[in-house]
PyMOL Python script that loads the backbone (N, CA, C, O; Angstrom):
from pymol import cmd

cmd.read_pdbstr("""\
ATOM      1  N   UNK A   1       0.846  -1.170   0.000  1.00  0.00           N
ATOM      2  CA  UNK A   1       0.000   0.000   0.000  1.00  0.00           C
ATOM      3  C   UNK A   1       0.898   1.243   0.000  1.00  0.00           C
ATOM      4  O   UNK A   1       2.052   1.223   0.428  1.00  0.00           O
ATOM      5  N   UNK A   2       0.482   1.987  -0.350  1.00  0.00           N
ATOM      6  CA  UNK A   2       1.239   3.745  -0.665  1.00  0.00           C
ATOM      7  C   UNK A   2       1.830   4.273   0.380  1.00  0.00           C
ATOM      8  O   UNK A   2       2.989   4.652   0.545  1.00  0.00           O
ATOM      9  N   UNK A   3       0.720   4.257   1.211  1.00  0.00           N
ATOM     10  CA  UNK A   3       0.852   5.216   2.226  1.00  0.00           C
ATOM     11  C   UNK A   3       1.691   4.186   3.771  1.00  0.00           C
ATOM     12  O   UNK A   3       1.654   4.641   4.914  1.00  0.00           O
ATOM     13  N   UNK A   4       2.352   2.851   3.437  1.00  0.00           N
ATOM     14  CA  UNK A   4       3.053   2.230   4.064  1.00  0.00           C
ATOM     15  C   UNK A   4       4.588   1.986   3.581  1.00  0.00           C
ATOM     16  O   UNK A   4       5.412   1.249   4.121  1.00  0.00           O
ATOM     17  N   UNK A   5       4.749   2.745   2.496  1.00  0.00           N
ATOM     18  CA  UNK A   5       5.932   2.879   1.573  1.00  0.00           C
ATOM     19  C   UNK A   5       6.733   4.192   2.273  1.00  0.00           C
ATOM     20  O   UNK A   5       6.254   5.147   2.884  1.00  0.00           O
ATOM     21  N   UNK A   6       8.056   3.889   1.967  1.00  0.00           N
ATOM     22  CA  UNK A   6       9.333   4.453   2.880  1.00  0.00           C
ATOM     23  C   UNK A   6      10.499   4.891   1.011  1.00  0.00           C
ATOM     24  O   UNK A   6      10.904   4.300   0.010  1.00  0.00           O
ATOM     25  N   UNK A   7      10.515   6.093   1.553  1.00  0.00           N
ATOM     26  CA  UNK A   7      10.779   6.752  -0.186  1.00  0.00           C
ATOM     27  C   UNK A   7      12.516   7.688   0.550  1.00  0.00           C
ATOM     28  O   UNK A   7      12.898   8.564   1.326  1.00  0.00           O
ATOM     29  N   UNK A   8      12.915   6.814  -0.279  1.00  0.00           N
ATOM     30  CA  UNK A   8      14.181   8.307  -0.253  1.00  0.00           C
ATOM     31  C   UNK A   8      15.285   8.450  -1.825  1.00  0.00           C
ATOM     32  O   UNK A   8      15.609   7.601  -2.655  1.00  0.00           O
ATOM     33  N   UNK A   9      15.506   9.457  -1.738  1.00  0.00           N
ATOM     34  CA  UNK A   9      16.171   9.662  -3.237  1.00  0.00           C
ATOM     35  C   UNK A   9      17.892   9.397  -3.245  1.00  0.00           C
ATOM     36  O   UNK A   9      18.766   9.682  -2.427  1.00  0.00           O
ATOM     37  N   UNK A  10      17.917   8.767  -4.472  1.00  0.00           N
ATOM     38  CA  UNK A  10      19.446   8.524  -4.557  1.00  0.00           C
ATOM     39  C   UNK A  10      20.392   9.372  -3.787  1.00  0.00           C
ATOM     40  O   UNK A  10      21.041   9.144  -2.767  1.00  0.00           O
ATOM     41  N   UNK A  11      20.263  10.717  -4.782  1.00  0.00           N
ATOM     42  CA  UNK A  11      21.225  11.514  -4.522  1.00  0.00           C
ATOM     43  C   UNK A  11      21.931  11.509  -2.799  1.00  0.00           C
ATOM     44  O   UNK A  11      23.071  11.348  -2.366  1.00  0.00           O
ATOM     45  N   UNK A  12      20.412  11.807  -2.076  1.00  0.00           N
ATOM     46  CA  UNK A  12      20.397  11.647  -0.547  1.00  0.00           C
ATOM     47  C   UNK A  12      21.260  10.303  -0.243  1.00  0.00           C
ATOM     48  O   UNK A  12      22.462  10.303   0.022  1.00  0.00           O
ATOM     49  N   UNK A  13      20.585   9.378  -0.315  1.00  0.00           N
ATOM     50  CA  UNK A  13      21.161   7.986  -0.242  1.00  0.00           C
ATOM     51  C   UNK A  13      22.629   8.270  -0.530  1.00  0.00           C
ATOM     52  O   UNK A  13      23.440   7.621   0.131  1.00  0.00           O
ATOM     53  N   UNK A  14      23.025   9.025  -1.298  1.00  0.00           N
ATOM     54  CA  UNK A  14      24.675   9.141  -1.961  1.00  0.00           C
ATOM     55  C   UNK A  14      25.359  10.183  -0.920  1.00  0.00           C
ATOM     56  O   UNK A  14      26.561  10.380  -1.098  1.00  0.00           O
ATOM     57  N   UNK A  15      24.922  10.656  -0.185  1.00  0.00           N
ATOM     58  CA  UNK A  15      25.758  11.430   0.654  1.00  0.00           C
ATOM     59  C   UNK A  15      26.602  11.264   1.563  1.00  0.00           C
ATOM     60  O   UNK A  15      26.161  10.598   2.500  1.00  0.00           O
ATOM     61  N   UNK A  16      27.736  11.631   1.675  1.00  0.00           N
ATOM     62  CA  UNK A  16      28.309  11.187   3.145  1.00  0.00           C
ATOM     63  C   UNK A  16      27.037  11.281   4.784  1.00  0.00           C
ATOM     64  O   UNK A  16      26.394  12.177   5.332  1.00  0.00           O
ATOM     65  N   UNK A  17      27.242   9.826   4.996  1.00  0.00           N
ATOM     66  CA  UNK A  17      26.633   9.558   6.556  1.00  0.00           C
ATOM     67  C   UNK A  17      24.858   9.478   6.634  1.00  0.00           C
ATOM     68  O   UNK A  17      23.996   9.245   7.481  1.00  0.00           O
ATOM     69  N   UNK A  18      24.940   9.813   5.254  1.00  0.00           N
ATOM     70  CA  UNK A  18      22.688   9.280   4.865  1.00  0.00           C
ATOM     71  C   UNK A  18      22.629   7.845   4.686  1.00  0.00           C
ATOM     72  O   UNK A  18      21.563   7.304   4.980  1.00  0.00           O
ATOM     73  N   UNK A  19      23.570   7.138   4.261  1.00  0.00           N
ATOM     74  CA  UNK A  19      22.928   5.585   4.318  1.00  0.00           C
ATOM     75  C   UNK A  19      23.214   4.552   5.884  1.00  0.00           C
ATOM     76  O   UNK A  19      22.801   3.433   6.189  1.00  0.00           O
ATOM     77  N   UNK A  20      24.299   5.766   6.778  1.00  0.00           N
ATOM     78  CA  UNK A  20      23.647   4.831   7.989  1.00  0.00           C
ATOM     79  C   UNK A  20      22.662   5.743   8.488  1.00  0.00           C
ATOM     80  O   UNK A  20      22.254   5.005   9.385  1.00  0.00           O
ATOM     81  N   UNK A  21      22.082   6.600   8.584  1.00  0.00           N
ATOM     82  CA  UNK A  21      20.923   7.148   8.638  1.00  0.00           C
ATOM     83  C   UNK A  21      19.235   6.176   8.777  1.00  0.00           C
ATOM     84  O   UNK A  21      18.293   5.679   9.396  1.00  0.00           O
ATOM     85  N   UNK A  22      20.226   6.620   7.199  1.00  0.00           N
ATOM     86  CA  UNK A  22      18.293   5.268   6.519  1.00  0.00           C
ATOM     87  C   UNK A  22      18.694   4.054   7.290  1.00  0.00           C
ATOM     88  O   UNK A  22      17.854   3.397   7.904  1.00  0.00           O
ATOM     89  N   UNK A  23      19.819   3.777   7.274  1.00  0.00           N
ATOM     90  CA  UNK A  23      19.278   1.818   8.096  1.00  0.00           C
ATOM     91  C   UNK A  23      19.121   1.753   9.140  1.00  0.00           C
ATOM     92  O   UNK A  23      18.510   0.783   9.589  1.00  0.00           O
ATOM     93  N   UNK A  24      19.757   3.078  10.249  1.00  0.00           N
ATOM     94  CA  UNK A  24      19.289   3.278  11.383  1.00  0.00           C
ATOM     95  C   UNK A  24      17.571   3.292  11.625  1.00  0.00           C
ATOM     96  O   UNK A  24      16.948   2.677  12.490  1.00  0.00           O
ATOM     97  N   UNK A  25      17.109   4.077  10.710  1.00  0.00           N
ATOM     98  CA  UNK A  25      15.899   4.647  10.342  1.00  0.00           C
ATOM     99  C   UNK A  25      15.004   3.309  10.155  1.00  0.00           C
ATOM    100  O   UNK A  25      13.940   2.927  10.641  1.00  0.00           O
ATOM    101  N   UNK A  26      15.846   2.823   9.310  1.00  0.00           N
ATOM    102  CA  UNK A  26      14.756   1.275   8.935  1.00  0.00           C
ATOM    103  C   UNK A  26      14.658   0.615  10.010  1.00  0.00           C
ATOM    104  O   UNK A  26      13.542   0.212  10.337  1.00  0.00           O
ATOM    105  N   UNK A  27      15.978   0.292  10.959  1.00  0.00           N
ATOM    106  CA  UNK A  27      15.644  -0.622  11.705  1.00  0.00           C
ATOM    107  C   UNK A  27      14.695  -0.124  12.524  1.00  0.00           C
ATOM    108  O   UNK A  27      13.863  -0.827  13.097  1.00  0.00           O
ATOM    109  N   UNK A  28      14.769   0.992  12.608  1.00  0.00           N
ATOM    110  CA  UNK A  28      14.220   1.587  14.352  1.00  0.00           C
ATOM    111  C   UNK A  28      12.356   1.326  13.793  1.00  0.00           C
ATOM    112  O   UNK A  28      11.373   1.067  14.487  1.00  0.00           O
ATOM    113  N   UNK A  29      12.457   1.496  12.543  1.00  0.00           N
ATOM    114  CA  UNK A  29      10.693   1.148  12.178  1.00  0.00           C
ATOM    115  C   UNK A  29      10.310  -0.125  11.846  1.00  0.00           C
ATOM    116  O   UNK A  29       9.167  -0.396  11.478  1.00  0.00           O
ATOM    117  N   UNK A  30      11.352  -1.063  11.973  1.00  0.00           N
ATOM    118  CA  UNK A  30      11.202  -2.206  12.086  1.00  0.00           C
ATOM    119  C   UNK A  30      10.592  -3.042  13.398  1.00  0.00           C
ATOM    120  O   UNK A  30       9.682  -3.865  13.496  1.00  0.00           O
ATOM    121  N   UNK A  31      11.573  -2.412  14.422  1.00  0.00           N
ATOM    122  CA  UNK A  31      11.588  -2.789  15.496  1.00  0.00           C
ATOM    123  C   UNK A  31      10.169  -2.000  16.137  1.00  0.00           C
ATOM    124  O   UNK A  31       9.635  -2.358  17.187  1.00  0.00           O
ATOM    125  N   UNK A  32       9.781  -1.081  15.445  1.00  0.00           N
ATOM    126  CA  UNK A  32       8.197  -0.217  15.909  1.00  0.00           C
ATOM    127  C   UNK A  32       7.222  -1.129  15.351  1.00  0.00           C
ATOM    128  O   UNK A  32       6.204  -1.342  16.010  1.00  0.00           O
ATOM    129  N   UNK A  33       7.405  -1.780  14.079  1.00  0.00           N
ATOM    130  CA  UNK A  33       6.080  -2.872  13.194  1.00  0.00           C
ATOM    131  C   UNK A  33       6.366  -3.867  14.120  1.00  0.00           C
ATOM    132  O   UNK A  33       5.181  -4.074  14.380  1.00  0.00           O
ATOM    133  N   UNK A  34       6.957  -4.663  14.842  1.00  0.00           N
ATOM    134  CA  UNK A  34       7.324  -5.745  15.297  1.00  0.00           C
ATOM    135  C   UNK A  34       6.824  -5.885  16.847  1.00  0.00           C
ATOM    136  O   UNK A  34       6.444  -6.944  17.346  1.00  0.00           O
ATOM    137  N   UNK A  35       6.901  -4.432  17.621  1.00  0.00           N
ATOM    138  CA  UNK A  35       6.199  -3.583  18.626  1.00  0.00           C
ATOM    139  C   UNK A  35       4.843  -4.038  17.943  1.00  0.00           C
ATOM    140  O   UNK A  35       4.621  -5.193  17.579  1.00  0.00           O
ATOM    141  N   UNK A  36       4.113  -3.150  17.839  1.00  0.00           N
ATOM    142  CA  UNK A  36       2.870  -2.852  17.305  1.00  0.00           C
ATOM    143  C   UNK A  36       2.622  -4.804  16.996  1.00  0.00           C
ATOM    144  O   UNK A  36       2.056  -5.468  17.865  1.00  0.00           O
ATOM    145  N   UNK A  37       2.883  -5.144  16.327  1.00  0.00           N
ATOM    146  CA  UNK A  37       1.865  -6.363  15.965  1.00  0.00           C
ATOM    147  C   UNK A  37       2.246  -7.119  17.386  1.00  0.00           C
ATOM    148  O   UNK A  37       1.313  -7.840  17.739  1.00  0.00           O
ATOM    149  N   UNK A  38       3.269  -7.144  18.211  1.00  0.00           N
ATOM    150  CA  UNK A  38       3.227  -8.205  19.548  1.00  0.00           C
ATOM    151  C   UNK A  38       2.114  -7.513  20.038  1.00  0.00           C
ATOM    152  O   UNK A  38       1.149  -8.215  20.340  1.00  0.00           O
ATOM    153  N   UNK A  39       2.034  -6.502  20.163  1.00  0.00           N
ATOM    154  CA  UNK A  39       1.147  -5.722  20.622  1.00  0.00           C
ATOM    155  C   UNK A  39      -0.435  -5.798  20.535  1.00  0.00           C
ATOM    156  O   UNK A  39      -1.149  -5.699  21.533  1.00  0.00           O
ATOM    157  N   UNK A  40      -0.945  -5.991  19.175  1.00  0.00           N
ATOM    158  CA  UNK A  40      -2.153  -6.137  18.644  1.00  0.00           C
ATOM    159  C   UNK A  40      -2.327  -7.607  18.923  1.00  0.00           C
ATOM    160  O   UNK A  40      -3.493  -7.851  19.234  1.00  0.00           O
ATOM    161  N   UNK A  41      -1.595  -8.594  18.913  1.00  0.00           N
ATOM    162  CA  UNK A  41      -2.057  -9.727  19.245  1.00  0.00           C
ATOM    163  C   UNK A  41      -1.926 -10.069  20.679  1.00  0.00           C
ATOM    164  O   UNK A  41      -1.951 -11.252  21.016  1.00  0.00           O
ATOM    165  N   UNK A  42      -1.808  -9.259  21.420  1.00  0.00           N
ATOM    166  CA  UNK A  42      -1.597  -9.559  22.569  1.00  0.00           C
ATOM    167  C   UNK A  42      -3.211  -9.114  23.127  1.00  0.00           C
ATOM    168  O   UNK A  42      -3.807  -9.741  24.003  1.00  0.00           O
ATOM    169  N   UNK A  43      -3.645  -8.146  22.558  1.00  0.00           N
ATOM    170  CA  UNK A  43      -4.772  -7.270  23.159  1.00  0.00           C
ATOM    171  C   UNK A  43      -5.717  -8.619  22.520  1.00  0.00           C
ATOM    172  O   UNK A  43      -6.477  -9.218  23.281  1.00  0.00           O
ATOM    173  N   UNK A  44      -5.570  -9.085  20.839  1.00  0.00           N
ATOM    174  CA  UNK A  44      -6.545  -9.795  20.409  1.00  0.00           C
ATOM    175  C   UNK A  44      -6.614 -10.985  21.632  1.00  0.00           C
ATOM    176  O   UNK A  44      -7.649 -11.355  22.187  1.00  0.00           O
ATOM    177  N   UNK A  45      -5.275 -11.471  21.895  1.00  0.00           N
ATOM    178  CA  UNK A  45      -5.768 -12.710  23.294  1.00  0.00           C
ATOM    179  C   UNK A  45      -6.403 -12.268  24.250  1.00  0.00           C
ATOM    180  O   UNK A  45      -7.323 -12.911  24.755  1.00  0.00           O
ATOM    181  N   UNK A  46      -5.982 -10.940  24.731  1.00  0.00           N
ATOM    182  CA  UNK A  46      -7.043 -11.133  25.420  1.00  0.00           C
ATOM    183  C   UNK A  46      -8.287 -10.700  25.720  1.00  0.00           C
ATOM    184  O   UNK A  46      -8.878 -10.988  26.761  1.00  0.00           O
ATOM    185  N   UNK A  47      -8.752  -9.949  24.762  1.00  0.00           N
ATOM    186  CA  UNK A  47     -10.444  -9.213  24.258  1.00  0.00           C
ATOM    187  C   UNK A  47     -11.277 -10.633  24.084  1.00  0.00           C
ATOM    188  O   UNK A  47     -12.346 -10.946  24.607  1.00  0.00           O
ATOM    189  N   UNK A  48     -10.180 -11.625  22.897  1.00  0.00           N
ATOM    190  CA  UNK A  48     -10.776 -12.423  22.242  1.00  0.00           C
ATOM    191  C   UNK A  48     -12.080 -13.291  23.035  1.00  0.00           C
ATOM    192  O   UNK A  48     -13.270 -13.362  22.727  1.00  0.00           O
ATOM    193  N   UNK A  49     -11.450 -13.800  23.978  1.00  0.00           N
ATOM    194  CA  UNK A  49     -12.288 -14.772  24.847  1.00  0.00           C
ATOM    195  C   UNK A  49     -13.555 -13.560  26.112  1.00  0.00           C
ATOM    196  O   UNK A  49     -14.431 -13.848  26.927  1.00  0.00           O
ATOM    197  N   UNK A  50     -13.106 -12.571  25.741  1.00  0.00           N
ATOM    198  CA  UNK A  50     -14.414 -11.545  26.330  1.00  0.00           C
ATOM    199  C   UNK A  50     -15.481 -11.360  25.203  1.00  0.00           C
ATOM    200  O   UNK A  50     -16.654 -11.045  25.402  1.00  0.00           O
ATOM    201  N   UNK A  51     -14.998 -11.562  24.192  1.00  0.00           N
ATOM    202  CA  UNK A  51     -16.276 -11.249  23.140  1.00  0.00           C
ATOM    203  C   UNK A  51     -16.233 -12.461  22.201  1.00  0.00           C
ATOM    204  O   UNK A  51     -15.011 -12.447  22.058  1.00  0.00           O
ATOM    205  N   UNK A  52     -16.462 -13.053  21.774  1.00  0.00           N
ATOM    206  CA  UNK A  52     -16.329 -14.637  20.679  1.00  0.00           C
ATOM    207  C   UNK A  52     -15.911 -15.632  21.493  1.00  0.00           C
ATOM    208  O   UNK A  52     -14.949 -15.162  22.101  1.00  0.00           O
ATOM    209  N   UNK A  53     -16.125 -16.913  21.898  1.00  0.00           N
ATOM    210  CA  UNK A  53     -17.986 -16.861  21.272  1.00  0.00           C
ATOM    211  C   UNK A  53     -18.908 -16.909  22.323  1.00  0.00           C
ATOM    212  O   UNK A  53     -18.914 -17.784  23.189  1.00  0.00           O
ATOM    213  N   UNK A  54     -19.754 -15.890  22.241  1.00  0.00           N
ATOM    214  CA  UNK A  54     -20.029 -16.153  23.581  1.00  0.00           C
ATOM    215  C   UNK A  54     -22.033 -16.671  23.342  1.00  0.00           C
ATOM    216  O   UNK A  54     -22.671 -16.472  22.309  1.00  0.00           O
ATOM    217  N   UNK A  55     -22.346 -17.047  24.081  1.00  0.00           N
ATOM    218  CA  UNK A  55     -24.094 -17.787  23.296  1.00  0.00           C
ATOM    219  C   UNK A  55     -25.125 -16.907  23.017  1.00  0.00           C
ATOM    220  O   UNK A  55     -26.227 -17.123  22.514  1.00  0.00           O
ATOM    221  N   UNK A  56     -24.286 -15.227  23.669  1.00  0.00           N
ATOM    222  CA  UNK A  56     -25.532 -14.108  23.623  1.00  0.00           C
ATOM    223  C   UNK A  56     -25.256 -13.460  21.788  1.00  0.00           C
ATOM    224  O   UNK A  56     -26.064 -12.811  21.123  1.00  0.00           O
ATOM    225  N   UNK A  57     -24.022 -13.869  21.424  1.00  0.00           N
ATOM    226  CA  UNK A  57     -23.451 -13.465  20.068  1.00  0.00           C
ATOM    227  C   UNK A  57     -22.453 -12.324  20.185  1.00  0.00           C
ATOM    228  O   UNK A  57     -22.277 -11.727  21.247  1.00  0.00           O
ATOM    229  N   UNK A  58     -21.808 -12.041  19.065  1.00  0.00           N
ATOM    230  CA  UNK A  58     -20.881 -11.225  19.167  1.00  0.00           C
ATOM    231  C   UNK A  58     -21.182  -9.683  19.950  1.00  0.00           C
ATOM    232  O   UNK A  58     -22.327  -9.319  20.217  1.00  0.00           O
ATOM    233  N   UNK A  59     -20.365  -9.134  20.158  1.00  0.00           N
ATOM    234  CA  UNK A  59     -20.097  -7.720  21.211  1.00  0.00           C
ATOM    235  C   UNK A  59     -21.371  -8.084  22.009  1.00  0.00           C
ATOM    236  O   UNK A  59     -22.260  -7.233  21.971  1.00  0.00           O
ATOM    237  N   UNK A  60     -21.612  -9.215  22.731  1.00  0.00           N
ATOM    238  CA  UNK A  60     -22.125  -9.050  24.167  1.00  0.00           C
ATOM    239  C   UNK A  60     -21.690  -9.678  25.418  1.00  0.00           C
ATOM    240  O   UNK A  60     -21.718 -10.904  25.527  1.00  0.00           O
ATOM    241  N   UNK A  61     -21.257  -8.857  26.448  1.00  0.00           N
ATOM    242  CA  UNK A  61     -20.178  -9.409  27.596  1.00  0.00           C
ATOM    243  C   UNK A  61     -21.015 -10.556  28.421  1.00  0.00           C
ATOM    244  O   UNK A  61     -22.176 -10.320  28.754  1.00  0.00           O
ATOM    245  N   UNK A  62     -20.433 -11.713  28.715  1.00  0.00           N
ATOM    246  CA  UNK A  62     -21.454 -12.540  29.389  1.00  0.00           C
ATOM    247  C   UNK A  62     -20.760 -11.045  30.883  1.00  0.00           C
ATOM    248  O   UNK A  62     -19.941 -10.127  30.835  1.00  0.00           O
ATOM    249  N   UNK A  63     -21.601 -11.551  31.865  1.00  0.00           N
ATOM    250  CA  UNK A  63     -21.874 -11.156  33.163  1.00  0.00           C
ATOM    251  C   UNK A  63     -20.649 -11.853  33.615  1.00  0.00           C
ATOM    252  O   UNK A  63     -19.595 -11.226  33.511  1.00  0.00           O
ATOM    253  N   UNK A  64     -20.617 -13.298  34.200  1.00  0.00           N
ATOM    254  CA  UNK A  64     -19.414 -14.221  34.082  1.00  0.00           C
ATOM    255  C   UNK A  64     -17.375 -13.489  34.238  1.00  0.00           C
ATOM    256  O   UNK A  64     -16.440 -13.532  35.038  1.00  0.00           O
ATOM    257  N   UNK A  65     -17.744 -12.840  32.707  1.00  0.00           N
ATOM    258  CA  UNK A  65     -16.882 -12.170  32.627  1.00  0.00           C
ATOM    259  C   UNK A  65     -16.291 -10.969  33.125  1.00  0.00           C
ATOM    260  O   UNK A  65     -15.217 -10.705  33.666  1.00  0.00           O
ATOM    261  N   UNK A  66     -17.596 -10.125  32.687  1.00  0.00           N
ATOM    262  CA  UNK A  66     -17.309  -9.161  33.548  1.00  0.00           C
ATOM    263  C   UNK A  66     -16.874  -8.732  34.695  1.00  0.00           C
ATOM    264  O   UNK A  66     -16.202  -7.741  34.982  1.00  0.00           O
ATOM    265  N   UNK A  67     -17.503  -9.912  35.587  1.00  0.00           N
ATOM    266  CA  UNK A  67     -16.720  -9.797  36.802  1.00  0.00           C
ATOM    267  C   UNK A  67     -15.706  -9.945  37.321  1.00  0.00           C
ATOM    268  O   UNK A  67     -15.570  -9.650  38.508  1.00  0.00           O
TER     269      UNK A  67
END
""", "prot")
cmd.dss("prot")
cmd.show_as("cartoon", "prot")
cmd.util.cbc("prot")
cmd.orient("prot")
């Protein structure tokens, strides 16, 4: 997708001390996507079993739980 694309121009890239820059740069947003998804699946474990499956149907909290 576009707007998940990481753009830089040669010339830049060609400069003294811009290409450890960018890989600094890459890693550090690497290590942020890698964040973020432990992250999102961590919340999905544990929402998951508060909402699916529960016998009242989806987005309704048994009581059970809630407490």
């Amino acid at each position: 997708m576009l707007q998940d694309a990481i753009f830089a121009r040669r010339d830049w890239l060609g400069a003294p001390g811009n290409e450890d820059i960018a890989i600094a740069f890459l890693r550090a947003t690497f290590r942020g996507w890698i964040f973020a998804r432990e992250h999102q699946t961590y919340q999905l474990h544990e929402v998951n079993p508060l909402v699916w499956p529960v016998p009242a149907g989806i987005g309704i909290t048994a009581a059970a739980s809630w407490d």
